[in-house]
N, C-alpha and C positions, 0 to 999 in steps of 0.2 A: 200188755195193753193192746187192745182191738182197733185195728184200722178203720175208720168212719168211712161210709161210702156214701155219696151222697145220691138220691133217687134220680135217673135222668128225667126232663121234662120231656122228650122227644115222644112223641105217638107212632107206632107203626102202622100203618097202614098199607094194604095189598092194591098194586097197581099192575094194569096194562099198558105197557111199552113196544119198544120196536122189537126188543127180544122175547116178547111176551109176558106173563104173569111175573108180577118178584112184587115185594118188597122195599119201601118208601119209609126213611123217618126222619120228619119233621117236627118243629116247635107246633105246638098247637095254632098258634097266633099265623104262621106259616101256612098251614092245611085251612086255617077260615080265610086267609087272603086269596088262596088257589079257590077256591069256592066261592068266593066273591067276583075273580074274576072269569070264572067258567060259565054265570051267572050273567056277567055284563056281557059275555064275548059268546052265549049263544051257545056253547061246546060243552061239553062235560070233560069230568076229570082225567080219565083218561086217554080222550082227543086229545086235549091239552099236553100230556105228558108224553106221548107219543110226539106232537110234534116239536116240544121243546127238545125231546133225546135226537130225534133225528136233526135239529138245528146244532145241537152243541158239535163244536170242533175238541176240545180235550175237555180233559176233566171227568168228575164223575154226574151220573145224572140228578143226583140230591143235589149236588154242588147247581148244577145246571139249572135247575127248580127254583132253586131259594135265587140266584141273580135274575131268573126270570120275572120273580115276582118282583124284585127291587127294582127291575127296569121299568116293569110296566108300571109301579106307583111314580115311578121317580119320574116319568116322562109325564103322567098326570098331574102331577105336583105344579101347576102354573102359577103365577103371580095372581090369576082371578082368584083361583081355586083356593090358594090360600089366605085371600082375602074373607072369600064368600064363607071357609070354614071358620073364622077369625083367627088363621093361625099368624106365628111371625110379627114384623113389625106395623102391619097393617090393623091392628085391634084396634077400633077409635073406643076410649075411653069417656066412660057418660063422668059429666061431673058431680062430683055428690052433695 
């Protein structure tokens, strides 16, 4: 019987860092959030990467990337903000 392997969904893509040229793989959904916010924040993708490697203290820089992005939605995420998308328990329901 054949061992199933299941496809990664991760993307490779080639980055500039503090060490220079390498190699990056992310969730897709991960690589449109870092371009979403390269986009808000005025910097391209690998300003960006560069400065998250040189901020991180351990770990690896994938690792560093993906909490990057989490912080910056997570510190976005306000009580307006989730109103204004209607996320949470803020949805005022129309009556029907």
């Amino acid at each position: 019987m054949g061992v199933s392997v299941s496809a990664s969904r991760l993307v490779n893509r080639n980055v500039i860092s503090g060490s220079g040229r390498t190699s990056m793989r992310l969730e897709p959904e991960l690589w449109d959030a870092l371009v979403e916010i390269c986009h808000r924040e005025g910097r391209d993708v690998h300003t960006l990467i560069r400065e998250v490697d040189a901020a991180r203290a351990t770990g690896g820089r994938t690792s560093a990337v993906r909490v990057f992005v989490l912080d910056y939605f997570r510190a976005a995420a306000t009580e307006p903000g989730h109103a204004a998308a209607g996320h949470g328990p803020h949805i005022t329901r129309r009556a029907a």
